[in-house]
mmCIF file of the N, C-alpha and C atoms, coordinates in Angstrom:
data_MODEL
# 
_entry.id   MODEL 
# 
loop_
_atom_site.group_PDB 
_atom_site.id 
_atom_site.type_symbol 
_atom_site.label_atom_id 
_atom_site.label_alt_id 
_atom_site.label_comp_id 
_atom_site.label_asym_id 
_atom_site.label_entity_id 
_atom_site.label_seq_id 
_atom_site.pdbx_PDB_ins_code 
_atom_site.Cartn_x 
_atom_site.Cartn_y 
_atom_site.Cartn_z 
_atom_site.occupancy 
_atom_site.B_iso_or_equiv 
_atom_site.pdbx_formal_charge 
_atom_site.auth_seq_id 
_atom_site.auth_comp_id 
_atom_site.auth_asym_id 
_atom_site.auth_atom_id 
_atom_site.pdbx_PDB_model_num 
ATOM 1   N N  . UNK A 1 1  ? -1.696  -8.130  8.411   1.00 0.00 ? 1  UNK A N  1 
ATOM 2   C CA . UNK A 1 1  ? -0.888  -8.618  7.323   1.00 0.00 ? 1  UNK A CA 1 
ATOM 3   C C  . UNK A 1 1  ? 0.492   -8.955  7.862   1.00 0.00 ? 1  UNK A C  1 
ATOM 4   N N  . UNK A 1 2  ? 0.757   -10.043 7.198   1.00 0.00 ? 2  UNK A N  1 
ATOM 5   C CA . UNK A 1 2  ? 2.486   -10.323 8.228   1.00 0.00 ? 2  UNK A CA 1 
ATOM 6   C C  . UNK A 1 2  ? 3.596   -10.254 6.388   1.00 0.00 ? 2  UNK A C  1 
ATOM 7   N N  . UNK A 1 3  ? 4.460   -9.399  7.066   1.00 0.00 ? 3  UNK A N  1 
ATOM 8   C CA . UNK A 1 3  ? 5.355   -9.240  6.095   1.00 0.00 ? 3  UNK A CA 1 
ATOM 9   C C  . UNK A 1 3  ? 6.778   -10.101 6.636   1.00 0.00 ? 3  UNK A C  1 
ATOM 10  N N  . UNK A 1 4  ? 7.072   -10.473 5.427   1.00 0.00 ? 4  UNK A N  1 
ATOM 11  C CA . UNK A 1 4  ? 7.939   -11.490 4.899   1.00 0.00 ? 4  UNK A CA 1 
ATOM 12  C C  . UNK A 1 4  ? 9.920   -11.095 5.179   1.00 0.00 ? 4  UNK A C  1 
ATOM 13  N N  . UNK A 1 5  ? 9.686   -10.706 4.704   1.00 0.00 ? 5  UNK A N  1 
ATOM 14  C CA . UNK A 1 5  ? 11.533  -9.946  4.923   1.00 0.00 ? 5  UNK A CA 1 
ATOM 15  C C  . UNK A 1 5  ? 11.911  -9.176  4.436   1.00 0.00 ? 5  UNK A C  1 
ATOM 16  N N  . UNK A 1 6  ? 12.424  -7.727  5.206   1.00 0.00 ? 6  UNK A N  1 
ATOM 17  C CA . UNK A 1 6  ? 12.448  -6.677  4.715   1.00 0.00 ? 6  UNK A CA 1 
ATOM 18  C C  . UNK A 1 6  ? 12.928  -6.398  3.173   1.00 0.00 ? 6  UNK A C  1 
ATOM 19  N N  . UNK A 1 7  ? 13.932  -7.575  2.638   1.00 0.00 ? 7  UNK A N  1 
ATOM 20  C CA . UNK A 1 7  ? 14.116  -7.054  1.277   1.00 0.00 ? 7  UNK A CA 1 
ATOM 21  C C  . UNK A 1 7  ? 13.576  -7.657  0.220   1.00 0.00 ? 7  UNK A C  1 
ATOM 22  N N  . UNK A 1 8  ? 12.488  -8.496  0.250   1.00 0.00 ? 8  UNK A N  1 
ATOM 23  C CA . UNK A 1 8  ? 11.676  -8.950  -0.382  1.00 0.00 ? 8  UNK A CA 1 
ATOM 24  C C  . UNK A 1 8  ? 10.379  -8.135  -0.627  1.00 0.00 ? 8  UNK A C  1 
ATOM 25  N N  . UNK A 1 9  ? 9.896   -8.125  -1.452  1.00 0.00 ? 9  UNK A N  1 
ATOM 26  C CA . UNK A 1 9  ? 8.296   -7.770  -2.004  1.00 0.00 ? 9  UNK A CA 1 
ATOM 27  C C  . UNK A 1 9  ? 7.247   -8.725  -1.852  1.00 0.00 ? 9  UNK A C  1 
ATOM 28  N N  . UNK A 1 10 ? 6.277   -7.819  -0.185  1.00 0.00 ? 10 UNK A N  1 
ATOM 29  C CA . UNK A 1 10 ? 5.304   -9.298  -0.455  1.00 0.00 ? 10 UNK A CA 1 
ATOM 30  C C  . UNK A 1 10 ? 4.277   -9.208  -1.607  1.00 0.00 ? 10 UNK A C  1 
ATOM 31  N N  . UNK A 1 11 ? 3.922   -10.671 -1.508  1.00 0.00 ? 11 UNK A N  1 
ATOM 32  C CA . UNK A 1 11 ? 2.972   -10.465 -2.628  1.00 0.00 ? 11 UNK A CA 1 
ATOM 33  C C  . UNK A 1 11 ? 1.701   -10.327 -2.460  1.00 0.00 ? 11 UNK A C  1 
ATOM 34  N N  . UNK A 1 12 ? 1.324   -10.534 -1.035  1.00 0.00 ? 12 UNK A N  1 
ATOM 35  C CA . UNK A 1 12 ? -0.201  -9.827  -0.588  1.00 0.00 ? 12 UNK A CA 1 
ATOM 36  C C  . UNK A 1 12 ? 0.009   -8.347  -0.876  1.00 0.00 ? 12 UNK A C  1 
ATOM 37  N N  . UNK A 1 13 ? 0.805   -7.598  -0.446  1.00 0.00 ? 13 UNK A N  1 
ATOM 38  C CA . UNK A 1 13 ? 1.127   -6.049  -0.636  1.00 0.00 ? 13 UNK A CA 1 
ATOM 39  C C  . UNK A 1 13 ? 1.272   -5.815  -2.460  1.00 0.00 ? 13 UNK A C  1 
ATOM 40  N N  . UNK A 1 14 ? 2.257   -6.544  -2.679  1.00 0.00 ? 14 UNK A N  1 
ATOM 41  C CA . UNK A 1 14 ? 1.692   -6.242  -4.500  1.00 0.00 ? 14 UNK A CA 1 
ATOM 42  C C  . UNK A 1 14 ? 0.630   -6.458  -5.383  1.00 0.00 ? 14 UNK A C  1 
ATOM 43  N N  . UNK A 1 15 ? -0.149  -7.271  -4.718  1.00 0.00 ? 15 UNK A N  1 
ATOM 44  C CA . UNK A 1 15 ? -1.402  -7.712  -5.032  1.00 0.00 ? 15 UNK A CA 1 
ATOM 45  C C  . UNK A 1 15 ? -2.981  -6.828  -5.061  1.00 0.00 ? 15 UNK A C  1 
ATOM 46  N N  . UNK A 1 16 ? -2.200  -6.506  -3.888  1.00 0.00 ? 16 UNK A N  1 
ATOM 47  C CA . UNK A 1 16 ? -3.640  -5.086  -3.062  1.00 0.00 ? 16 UNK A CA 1 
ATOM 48  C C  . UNK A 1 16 ? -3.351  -3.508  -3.974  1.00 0.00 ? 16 UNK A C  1 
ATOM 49  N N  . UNK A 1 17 ? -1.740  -3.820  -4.117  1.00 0.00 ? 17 UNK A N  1 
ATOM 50  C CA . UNK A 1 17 ? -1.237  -2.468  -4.222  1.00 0.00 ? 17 UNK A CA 1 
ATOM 51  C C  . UNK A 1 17 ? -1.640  -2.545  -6.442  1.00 0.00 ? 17 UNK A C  1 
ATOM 52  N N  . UNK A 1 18 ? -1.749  -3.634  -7.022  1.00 0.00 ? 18 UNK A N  1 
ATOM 53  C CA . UNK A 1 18 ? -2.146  -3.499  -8.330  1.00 0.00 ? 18 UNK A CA 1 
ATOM 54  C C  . UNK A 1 18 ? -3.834  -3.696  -8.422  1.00 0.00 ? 18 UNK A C  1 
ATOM 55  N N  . UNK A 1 19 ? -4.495  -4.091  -7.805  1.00 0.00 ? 19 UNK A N  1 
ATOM 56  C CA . UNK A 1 19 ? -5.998  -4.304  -7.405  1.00 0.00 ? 19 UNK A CA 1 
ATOM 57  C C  . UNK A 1 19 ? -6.497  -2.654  -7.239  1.00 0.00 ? 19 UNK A C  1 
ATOM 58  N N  . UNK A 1 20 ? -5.954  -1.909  -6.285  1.00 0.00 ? 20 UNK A N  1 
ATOM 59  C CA . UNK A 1 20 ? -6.361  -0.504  -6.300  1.00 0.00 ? 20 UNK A CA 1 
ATOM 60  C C  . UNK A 1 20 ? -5.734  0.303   -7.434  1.00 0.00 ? 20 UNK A C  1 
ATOM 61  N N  . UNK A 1 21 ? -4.576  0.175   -8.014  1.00 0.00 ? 21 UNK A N  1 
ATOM 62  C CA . UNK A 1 21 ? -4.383  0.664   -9.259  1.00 0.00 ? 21 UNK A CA 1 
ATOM 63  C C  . UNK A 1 21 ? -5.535  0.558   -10.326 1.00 0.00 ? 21 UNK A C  1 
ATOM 64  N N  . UNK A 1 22 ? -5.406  -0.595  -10.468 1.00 0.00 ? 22 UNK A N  1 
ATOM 65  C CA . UNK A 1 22 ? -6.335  -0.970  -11.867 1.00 0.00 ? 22 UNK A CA 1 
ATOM 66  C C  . UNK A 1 22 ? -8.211  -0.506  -11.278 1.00 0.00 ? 22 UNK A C  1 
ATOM 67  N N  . UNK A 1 23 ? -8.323  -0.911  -10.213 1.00 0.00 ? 23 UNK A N  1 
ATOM 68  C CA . UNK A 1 23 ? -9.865  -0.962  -10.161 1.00 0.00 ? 23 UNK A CA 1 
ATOM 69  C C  . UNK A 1 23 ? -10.066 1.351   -9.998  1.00 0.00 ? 23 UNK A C  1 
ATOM 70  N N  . UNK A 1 24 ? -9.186  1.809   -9.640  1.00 0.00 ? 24 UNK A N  1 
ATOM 71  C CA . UNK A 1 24 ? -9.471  2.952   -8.962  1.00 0.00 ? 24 UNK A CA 1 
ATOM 72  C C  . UNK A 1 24 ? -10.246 2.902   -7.785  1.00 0.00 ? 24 UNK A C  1 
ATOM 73  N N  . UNK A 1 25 ? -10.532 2.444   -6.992  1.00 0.00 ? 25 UNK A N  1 
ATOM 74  C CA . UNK A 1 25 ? -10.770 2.097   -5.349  1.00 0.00 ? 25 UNK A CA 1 
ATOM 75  C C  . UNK A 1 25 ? -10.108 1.801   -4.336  1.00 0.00 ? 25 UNK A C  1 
ATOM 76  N N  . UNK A 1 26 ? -10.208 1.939   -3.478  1.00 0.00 ? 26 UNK A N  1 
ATOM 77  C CA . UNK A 1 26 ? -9.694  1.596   -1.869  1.00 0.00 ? 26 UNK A CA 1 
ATOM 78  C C  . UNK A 1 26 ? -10.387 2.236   -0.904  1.00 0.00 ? 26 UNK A C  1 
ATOM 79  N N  . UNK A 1 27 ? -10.296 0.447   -0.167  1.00 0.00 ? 27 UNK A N  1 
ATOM 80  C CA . UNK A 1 27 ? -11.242 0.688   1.115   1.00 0.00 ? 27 UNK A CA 1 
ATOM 81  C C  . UNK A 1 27 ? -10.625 1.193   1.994   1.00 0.00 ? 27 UNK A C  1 
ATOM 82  N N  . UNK A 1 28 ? -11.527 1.551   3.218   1.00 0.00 ? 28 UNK A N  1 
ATOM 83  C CA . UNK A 1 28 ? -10.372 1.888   3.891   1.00 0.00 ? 28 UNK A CA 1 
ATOM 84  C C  . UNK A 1 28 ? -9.855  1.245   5.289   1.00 0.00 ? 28 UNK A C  1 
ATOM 85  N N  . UNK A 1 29 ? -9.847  0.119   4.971   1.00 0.00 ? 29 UNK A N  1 
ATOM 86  C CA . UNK A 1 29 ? -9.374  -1.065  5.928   1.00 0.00 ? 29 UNK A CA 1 
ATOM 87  C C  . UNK A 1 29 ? -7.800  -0.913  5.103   1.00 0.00 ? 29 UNK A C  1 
ATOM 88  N N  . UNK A 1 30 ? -7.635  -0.867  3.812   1.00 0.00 ? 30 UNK A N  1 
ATOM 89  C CA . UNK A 1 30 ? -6.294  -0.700  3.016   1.00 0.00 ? 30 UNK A CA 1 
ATOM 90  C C  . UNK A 1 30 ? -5.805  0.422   2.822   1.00 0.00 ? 30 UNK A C  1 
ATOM 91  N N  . UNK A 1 31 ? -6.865  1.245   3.304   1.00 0.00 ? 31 UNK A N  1 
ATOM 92  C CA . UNK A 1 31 ? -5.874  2.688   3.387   1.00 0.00 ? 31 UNK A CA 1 
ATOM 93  C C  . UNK A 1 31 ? -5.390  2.529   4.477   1.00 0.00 ? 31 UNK A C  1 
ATOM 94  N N  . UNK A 1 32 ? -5.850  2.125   5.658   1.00 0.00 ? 32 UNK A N  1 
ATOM 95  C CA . UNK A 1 32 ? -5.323  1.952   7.060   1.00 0.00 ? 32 UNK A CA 1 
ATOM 96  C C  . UNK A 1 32 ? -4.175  0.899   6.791   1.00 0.00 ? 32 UNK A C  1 
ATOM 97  N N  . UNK A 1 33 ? -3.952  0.194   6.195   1.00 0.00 ? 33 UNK A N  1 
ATOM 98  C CA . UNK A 1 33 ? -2.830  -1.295  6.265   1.00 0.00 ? 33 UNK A CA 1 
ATOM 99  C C  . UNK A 1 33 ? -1.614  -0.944  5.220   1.00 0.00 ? 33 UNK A C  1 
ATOM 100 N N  . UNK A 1 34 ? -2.179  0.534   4.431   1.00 0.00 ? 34 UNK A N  1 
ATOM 101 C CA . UNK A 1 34 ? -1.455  0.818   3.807   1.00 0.00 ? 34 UNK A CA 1 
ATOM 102 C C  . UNK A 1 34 ? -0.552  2.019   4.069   1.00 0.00 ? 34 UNK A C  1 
ATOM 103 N N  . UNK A 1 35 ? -1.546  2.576   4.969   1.00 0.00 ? 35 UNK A N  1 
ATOM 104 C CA . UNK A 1 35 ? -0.811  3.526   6.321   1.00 0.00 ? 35 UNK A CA 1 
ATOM 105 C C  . UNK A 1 35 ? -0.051  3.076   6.790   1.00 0.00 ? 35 UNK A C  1 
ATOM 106 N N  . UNK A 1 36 ? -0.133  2.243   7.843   1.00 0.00 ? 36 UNK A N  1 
ATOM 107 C CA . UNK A 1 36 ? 0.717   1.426   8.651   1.00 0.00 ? 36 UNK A CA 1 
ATOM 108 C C  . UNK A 1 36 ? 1.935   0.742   8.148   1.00 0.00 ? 36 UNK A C  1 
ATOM 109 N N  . UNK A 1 37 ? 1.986   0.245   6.455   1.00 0.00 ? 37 UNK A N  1 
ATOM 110 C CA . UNK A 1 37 ? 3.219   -0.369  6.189   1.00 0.00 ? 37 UNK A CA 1 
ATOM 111 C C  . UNK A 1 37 ? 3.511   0.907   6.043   1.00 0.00 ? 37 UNK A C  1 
ATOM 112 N N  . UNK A 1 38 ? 3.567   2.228   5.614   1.00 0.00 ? 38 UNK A N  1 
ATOM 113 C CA . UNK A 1 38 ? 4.584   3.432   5.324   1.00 0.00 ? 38 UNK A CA 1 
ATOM 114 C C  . UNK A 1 38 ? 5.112   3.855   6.301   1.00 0.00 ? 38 UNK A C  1 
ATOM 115 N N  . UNK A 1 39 ? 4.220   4.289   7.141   1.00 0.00 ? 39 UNK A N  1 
ATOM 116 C CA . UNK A 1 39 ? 5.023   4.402   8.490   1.00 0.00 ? 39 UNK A CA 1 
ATOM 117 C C  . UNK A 1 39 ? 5.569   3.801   9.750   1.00 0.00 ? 39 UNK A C  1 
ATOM 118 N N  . UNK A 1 40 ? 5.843   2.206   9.102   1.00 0.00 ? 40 UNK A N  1 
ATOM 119 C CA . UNK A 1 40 ? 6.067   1.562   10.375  1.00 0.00 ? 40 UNK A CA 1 
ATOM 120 C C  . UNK A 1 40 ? 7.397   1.728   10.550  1.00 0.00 ? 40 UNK A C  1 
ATOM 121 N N  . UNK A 1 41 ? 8.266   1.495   11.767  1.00 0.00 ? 41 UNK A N  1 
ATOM 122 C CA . UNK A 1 41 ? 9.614   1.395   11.757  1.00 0.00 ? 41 UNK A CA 1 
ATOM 123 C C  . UNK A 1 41 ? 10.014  -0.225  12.665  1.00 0.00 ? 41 UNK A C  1 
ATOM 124 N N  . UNK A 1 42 ? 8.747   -0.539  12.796  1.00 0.00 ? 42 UNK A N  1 
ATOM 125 C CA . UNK A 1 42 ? 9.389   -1.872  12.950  1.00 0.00 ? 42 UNK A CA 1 
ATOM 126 C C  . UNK A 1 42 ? 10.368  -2.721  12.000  1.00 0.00 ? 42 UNK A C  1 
ATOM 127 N N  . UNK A 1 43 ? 11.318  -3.678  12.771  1.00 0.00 ? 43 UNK A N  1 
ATOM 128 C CA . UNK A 1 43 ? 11.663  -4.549  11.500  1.00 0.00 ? 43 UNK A CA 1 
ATOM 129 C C  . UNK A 1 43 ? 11.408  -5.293  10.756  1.00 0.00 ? 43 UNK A C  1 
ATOM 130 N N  . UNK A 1 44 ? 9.961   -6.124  11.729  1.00 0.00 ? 44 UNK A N  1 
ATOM 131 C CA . UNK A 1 44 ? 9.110   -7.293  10.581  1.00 0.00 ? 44 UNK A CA 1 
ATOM 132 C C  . UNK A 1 44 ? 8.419   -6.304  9.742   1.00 0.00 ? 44 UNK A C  1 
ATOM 133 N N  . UNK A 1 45 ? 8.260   -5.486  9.737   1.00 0.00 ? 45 UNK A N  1 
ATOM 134 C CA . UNK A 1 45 ? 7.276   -4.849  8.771   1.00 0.00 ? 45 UNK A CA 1 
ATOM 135 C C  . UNK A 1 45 ? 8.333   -3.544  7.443   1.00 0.00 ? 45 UNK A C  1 
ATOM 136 N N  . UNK A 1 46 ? 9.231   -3.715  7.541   1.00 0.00 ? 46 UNK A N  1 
ATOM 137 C CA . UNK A 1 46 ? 10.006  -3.280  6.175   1.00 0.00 ? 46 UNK A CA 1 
ATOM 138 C C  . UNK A 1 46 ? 9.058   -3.216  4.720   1.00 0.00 ? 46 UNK A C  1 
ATOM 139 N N  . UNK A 1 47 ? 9.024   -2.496  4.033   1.00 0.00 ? 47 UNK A N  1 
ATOM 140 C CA . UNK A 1 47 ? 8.898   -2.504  2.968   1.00 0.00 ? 47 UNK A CA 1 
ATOM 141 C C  . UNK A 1 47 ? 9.699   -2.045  1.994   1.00 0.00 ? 47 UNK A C  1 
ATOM 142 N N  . UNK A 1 48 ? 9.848   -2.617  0.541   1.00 0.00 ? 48 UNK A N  1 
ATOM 143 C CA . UNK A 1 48 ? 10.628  -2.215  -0.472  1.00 0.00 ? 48 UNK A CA 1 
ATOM 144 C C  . UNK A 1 48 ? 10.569  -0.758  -1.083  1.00 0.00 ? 48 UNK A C  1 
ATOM 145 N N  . UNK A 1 49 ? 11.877  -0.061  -1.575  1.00 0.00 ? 49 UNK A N  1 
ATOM 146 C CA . UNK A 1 49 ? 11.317  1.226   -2.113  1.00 0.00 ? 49 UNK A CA 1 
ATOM 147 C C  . UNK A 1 49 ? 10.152  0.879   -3.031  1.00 0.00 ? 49 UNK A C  1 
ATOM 148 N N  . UNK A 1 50 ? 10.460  0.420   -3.948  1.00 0.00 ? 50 UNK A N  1 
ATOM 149 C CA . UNK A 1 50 ? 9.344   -0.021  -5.115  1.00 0.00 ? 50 UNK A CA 1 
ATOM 150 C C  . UNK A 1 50 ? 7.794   0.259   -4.308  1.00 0.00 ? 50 UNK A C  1 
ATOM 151 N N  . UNK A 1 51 ? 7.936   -0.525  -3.235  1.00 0.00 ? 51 UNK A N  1 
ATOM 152 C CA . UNK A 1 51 ? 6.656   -0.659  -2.731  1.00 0.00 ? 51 UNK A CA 1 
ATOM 153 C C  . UNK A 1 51 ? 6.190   0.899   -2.183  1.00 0.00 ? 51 UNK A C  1 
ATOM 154 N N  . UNK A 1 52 ? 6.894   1.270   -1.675  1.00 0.00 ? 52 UNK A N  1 
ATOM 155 C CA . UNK A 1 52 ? 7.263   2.789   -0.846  1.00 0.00 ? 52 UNK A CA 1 
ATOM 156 C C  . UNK A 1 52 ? 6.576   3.542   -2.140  1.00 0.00 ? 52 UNK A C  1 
ATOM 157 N N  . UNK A 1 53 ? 7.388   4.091   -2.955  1.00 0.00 ? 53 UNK A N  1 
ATOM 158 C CA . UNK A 1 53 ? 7.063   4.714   -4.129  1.00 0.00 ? 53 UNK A CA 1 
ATOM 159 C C  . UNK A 1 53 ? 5.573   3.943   -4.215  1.00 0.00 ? 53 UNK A C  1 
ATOM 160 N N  . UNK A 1 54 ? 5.138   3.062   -4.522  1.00 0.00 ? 54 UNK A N  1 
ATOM 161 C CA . UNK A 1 54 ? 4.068   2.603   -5.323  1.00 0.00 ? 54 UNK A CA 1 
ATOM 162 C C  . UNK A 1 54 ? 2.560   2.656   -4.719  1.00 0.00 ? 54 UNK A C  1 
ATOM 163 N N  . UNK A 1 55 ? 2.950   2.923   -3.409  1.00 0.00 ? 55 UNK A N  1 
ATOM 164 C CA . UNK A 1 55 ? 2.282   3.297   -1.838  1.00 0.00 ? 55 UNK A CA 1 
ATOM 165 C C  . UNK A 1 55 ? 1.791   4.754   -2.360  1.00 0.00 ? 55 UNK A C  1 
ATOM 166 N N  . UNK A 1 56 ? 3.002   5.596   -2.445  1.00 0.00 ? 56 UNK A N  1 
ATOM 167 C CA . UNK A 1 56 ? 2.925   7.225   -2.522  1.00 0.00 ? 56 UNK A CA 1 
ATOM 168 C C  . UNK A 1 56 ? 2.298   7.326   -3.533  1.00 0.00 ? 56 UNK A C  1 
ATOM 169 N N  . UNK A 1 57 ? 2.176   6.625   -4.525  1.00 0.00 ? 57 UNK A N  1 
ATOM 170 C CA . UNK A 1 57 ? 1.672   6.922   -5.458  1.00 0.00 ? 57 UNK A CA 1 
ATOM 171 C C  . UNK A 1 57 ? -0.451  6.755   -5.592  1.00 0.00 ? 57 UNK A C  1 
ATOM 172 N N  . UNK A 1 58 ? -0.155  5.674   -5.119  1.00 0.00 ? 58 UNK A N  1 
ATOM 173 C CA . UNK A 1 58 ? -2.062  5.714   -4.128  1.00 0.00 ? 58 UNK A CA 1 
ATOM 174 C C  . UNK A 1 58 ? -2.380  6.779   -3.683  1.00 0.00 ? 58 UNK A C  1 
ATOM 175 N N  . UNK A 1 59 ? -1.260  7.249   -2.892  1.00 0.00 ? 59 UNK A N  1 
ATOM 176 C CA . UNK A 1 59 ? -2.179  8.049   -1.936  1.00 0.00 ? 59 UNK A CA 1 
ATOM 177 C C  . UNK A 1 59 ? -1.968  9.688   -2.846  1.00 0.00 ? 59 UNK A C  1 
ATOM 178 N N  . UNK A 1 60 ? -1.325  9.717   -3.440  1.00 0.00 ? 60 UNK A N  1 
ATOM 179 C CA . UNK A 1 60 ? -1.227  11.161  -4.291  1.00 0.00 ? 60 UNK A CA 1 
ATOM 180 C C  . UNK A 1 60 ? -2.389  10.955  -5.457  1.00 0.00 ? 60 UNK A C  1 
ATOM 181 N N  . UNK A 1 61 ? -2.605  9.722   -5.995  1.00 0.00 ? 61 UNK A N  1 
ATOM 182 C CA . UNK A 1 61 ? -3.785  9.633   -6.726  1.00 0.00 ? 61 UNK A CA 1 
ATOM 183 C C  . UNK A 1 61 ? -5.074  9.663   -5.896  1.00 0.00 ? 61 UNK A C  1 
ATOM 184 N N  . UNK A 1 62 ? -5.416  9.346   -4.455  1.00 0.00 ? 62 UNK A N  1 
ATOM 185 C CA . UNK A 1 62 ? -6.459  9.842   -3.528  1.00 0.00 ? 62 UNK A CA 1 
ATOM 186 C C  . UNK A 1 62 ? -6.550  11.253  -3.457  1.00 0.00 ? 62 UNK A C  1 
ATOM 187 N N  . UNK A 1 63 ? -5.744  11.837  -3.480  1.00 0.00 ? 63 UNK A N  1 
ATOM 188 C CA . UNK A 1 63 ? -5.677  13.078  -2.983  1.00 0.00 ? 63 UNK A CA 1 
ATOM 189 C C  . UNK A 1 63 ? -6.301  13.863  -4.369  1.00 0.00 ? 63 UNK A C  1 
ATOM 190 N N  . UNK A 1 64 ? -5.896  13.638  -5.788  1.00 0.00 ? 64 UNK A N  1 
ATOM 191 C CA . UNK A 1 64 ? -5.918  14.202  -7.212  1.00 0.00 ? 64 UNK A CA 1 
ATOM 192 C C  . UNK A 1 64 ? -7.563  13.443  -7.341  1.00 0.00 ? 64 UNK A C  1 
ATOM 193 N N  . UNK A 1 65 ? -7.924  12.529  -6.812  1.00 0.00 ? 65 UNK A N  1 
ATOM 194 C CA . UNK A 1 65 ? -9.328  12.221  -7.223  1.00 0.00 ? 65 UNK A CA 1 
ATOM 195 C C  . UNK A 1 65 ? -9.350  11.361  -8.191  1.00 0.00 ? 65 UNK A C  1 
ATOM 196 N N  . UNK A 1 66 ? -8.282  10.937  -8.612  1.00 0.00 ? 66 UNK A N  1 
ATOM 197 C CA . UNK A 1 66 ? -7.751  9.645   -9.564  1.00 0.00 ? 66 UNK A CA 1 
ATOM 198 C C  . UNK A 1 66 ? -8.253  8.113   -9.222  1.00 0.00 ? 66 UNK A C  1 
ATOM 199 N N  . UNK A 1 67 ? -8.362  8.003   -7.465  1.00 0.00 ? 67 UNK A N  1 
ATOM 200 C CA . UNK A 1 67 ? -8.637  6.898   -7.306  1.00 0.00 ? 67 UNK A CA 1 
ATOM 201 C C  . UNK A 1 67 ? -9.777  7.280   -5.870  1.00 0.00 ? 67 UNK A C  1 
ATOM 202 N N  . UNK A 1 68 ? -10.651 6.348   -5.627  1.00 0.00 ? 68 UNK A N  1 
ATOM 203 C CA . UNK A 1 68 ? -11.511 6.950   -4.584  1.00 0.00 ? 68 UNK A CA 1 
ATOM 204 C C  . UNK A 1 68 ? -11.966 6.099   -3.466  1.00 0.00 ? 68 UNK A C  1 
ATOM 205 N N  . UNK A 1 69 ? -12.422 7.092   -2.439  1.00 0.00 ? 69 UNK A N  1 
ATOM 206 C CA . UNK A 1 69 ? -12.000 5.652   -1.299  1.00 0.00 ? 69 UNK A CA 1 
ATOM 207 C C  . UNK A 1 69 ? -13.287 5.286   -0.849  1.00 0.00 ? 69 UNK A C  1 
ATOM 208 N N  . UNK A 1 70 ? -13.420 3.923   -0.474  1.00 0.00 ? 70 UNK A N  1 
ATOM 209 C CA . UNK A 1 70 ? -14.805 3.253   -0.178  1.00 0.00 ? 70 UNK A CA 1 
ATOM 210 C C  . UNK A 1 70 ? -15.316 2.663   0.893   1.00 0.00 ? 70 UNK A C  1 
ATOM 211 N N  . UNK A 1 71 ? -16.081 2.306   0.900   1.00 0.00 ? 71 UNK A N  1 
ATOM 212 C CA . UNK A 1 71 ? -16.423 1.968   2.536   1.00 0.00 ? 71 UNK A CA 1 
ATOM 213 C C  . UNK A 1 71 ? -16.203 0.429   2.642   1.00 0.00 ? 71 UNK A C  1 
# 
């Protein structure tokens, strides 16, 4: 995934990131891409708090069984 500029919101990332909200799923090619934007410290790869928060929030609903992960 190529991200856009650190203070922008991409919209592949908001896209994936309301797709696993609503459906309750994630694969885990997007748990991995969704790994990687949280902890990257590169500079092309910045993400927004919004996004940050909205990230944490996936993965605390993985963890609660809220949302479930797929192959």
């Amino acid at each position: 995934m190529i991200w856009n500029t650190p203070n922008k919101a991409d919209p592949a990332l908001g896209n994936m990131i309301e797709r696993i909200m609503l459906s309750g799923k994630i694969s885990r090619n997007e748990h991995l891409l969704l790994s990687s934007a949280i902890l990257s410290n590169y500079k092309d790869c910045k993400i927004t708090e919004e996004e940050r928060r909205q990230i944490s929030r996936i993965f605390d609903s993985l963890q609660t069984g809220r949302i479930k992960l797929i192959n």
